[in-house]
N, CA, C and O atoms as a GROMACS GRO file, in nm:
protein
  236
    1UNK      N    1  20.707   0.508  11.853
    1UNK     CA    2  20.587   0.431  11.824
    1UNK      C    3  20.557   0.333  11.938
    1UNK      O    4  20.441   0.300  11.963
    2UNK      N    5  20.675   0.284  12.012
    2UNK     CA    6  20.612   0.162  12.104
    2UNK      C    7  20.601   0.246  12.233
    2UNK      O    8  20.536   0.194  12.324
    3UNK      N    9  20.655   0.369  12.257
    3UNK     CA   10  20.591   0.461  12.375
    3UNK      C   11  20.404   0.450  12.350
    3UNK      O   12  20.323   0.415  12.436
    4UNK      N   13  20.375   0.494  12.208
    4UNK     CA   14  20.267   0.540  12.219
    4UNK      C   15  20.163   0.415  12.208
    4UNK      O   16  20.044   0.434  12.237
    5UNK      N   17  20.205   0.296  12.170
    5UNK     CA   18  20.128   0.153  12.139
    5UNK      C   19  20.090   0.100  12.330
    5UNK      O   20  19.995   0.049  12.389
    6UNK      N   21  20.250   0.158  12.370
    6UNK     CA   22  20.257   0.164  12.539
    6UNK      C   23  20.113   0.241  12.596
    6UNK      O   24  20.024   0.196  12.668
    7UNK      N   25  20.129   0.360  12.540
    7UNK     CA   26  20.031   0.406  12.630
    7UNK      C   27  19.896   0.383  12.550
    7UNK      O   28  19.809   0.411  12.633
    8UNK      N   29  19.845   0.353  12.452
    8UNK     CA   30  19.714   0.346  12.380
    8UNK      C   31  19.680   0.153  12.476
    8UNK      O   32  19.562   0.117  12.475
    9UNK      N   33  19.769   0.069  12.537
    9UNK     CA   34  19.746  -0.024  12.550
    9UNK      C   35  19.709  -0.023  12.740
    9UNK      O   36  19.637  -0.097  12.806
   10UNK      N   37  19.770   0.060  12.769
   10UNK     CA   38  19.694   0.130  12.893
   10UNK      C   39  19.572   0.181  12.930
   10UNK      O   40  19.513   0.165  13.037
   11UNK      N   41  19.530   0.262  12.808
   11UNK     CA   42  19.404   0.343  12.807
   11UNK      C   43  19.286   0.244  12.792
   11UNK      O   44  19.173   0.279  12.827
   12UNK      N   45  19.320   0.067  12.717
   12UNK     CA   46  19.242  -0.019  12.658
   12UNK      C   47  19.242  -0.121  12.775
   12UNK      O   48  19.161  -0.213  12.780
   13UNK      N   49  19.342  -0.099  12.876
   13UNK     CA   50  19.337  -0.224  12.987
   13UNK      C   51  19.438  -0.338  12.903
   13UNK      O   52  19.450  -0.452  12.947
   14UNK      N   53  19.477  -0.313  12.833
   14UNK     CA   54  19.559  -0.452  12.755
   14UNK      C   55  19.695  -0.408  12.837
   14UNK      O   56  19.766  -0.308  12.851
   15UNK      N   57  19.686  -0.595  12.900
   15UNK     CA   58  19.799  -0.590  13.020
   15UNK      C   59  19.935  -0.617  12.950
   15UNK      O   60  19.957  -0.719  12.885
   16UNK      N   61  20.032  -0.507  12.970
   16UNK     CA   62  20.166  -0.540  12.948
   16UNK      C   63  20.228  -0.655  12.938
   16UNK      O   64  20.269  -0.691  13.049
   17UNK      N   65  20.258  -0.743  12.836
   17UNK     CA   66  20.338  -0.869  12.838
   17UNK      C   67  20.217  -0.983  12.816
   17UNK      O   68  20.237  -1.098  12.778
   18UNK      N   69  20.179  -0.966  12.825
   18UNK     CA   70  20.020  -1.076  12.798
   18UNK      C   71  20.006  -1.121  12.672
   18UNK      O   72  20.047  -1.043  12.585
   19UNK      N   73  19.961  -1.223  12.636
   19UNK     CA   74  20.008  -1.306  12.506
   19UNK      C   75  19.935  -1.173  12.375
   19UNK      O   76  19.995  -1.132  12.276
   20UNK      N   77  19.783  -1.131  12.425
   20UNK     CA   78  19.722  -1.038  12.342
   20UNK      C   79  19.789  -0.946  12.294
   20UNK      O   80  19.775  -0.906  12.178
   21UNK      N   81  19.904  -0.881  12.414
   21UNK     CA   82  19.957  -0.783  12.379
   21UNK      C   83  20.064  -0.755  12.303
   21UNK      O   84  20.091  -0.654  12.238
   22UNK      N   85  20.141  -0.888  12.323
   22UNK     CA   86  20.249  -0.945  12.213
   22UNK      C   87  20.183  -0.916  12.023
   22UNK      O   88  20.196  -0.838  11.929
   23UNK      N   89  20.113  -1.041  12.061
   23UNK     CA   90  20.064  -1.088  11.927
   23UNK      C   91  19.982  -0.928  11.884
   23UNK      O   92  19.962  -0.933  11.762
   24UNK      N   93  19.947  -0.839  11.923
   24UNK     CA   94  19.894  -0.692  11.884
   24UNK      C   95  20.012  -0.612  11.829
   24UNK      O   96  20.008  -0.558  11.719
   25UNK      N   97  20.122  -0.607  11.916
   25UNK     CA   98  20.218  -0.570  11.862
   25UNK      C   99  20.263  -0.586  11.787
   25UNK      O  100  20.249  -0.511  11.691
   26UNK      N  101  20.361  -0.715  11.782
   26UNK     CA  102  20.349  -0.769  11.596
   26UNK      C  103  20.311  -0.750  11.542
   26UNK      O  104  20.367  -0.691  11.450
   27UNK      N  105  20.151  -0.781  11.537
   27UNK     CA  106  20.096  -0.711  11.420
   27UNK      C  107  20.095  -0.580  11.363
   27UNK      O  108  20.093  -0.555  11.242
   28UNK      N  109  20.099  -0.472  11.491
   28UNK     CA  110  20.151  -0.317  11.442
   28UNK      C  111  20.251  -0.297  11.375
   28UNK      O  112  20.258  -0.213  11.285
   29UNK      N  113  20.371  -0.398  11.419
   29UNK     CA  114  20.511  -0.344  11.345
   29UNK      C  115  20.513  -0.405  11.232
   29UNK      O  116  20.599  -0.377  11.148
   30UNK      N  117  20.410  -0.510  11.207
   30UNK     CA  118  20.449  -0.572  11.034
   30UNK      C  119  20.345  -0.486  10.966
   30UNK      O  120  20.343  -0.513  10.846
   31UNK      N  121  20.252  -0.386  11.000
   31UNK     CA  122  20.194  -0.336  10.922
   31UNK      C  123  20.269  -0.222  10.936
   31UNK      O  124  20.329  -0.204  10.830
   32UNK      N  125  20.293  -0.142  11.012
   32UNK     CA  126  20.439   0.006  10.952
   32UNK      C  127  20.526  -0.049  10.878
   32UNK      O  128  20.576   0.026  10.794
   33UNK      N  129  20.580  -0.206  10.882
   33UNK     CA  130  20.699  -0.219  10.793
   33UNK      C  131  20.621  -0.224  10.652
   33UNK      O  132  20.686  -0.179  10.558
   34UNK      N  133  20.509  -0.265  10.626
   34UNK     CA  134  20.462  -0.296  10.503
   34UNK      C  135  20.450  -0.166  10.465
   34UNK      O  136  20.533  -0.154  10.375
   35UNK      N  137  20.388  -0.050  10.483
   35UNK     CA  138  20.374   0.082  10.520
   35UNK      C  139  20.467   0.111  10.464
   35UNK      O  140  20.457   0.112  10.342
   36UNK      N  141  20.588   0.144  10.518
   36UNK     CA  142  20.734   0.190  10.533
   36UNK      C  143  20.765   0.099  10.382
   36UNK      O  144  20.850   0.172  10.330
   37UNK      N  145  20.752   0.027  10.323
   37UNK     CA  146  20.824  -0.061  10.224
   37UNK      C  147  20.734  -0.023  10.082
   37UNK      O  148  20.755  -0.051   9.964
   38UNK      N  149  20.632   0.046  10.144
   38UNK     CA  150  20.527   0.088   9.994
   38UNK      C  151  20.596   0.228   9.994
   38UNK      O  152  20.635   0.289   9.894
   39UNK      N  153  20.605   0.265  10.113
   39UNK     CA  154  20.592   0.443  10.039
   39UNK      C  155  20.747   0.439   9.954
   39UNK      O  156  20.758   0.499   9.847
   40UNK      N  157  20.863   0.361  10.014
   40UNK     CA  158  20.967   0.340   9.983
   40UNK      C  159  20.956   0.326   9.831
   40UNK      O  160  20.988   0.407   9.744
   41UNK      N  161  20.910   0.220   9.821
   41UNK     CA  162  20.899   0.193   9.673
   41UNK      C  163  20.842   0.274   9.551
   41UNK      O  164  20.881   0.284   9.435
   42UNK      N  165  20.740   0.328   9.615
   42UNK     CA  166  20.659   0.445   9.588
   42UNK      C  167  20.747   0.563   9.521
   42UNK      O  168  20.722   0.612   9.411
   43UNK      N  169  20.868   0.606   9.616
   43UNK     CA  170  20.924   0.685   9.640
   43UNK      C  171  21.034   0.677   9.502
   43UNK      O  172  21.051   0.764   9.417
   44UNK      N  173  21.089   0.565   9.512
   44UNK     CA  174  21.172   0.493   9.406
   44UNK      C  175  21.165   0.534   9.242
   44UNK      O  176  21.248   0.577   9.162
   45UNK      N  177  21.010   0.493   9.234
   45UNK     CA  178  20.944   0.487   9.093
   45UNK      C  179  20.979   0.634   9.040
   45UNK      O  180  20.989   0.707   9.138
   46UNK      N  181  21.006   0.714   8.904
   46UNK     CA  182  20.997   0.788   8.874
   46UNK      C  183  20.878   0.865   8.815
   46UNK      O  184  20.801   0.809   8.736
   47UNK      N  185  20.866   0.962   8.844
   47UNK     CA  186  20.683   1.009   8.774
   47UNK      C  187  20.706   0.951   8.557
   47UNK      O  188  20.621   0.908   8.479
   48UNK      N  189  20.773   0.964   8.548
   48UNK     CA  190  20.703   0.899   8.378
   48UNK      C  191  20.746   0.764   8.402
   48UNK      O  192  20.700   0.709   8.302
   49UNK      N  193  20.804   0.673   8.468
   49UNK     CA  194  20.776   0.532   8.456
   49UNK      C  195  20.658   0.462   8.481
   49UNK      O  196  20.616   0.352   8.445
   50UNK      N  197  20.610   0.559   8.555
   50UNK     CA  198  20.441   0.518   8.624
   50UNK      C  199  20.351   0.618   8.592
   50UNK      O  200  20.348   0.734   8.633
   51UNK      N  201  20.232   0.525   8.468
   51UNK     CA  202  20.118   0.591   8.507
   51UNK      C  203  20.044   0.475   8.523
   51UNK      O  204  20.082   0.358   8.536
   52UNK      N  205  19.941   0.520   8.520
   52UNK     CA  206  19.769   0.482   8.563
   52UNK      C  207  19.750   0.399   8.433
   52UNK      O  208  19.807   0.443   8.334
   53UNK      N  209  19.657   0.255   8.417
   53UNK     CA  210  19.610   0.214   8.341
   53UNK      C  211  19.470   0.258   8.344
   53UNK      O  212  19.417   0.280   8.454
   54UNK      N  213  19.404   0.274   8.234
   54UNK     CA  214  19.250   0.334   8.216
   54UNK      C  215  19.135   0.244   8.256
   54UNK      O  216  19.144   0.132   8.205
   55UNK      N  217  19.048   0.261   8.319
   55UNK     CA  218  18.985   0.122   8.331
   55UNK      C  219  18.843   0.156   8.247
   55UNK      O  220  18.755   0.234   8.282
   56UNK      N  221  18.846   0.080   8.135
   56UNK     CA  222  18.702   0.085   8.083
   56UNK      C  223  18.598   0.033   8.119
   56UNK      O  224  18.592  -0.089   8.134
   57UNK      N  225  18.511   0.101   8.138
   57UNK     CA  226  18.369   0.076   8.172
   57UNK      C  227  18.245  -0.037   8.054
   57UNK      O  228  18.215  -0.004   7.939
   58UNK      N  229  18.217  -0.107   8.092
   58UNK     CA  230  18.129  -0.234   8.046
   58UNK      C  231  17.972  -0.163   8.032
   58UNK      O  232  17.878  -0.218   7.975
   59UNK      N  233  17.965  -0.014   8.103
   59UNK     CA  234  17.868   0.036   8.099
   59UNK      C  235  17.803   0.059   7.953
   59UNK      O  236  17.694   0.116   7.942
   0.00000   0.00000   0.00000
């Protein structure tokens, strides 16, 4: 992933080590970890512990 953040930050002119490029990064890896921590959980749940609540319509 940081090969390819490497090269997508090349193609954009965003200079290596530059405060933008920091603070961009971070932000990529806390959104795969959030990512990574749903499907996890996701994964966890068993299909009959989880369903869907119905949402009624006011219509």
């Amino acid at each position: 992933m940081k090969d390819r953040y490497d090269t997508l930050a090349t193609e954009f002119n965003i200079t290596k080590g530059s405060e933008f490029y920091q603070k961009l990064s971070t932000e990529i890896m806390e959104m795969l970890s959030m990512k990574l921590t749903m499907i996890s959980l996701m994964d966890s749940m068993s299909d009959e512990s989880f369903e869907p609540i119905p949402i009624k319509s006011s219509l």
